[in-house]
N, C-alpha and C positions, 0 to 999 in steps of 0.2 A: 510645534516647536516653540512658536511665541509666546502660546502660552503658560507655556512650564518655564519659560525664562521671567515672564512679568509674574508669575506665581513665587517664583525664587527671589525675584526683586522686592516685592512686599514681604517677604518672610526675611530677609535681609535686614529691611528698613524698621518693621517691627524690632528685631532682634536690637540693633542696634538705641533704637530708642528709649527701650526699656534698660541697654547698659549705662546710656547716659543720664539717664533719669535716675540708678541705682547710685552715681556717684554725688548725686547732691543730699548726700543726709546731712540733715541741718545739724546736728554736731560736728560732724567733721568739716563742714563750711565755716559754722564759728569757729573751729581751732585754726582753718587753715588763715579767716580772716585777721585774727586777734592775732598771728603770728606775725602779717603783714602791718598790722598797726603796730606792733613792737618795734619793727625793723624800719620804718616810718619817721620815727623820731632820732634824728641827728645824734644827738649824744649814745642813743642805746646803736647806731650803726656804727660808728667810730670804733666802741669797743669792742664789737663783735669783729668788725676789720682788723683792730689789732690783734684780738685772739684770732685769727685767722694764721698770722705769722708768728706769732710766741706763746707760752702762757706765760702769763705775765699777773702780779701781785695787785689790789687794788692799788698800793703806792704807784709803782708803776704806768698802772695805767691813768691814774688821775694825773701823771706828769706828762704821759703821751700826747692826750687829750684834751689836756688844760683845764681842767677842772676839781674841784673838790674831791677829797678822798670820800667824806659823806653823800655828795651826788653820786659818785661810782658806785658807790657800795648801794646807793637804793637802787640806781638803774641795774645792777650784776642780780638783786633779789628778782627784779621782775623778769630780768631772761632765765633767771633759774628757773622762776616758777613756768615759766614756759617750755622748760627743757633743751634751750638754746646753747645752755652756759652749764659748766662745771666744773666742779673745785676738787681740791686735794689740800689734803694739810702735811707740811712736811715743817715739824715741833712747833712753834707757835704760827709760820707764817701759813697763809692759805695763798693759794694759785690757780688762778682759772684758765678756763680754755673753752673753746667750742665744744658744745656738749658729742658731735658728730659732722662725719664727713657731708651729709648732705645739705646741712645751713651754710656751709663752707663754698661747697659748687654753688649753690643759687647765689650767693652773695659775689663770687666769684664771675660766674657770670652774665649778671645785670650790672657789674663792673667793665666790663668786655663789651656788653651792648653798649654803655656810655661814650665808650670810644671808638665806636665806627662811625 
């Protein structure tokens, strides 16, 4: 009997080894890091926090966050290019917002751990 449970036990510990080893492909590690160095830089978190509660115009949001309408609009290029951020155009203006619900929870929260 012990030994069919330490035989299960090593065919466990294998199994599970090889699924943790299966989650580090080094692409999806660099996406998942470059996403955390996005979110890293103060100015690119602000805006992500305001799009969190409105979408909001780059005007807008350079008046939220006290900043440039040109700094916005480069930091809004580089969470687009990450897939963070998304716009709409409705006749000349553009509007962006969280590109999805799950940049929203994690930002949400590591806001919540900040205040326990």
């Amino acid at each position: 009997m012990k030994k069919i449970k330490k035989q299960t036990l090593q065919k466990n510990k294998s199994f599970y080894r090889k699924k943790i080893k299966n989650r580090f492909n080094d692409n999806k590690i660099f996406e998942i890091a470059n996403i955390f160095k996005l979110l890293g830089e103060p100015t690119r978190l602000k805006i992500i926090m305001a799009l969190i509660e409105k979408e909001l115009s780059v005007s807008d949001l350079s008046a939220i966050i006290n900043s440039t309408v040109s700094a916005v609009s480069h930091q809004l290029r580089l969470l687009r290019s990450a897939r963070l951020v998304k716009y709409r155009k409705q006749g000349k203006m553009i509007f962006y917002s969280t590109d999805d619900a799950h940049i929203n929870n994690v930002i949400l929260q590591i806001e919540k751990h900040t205040e326990e």
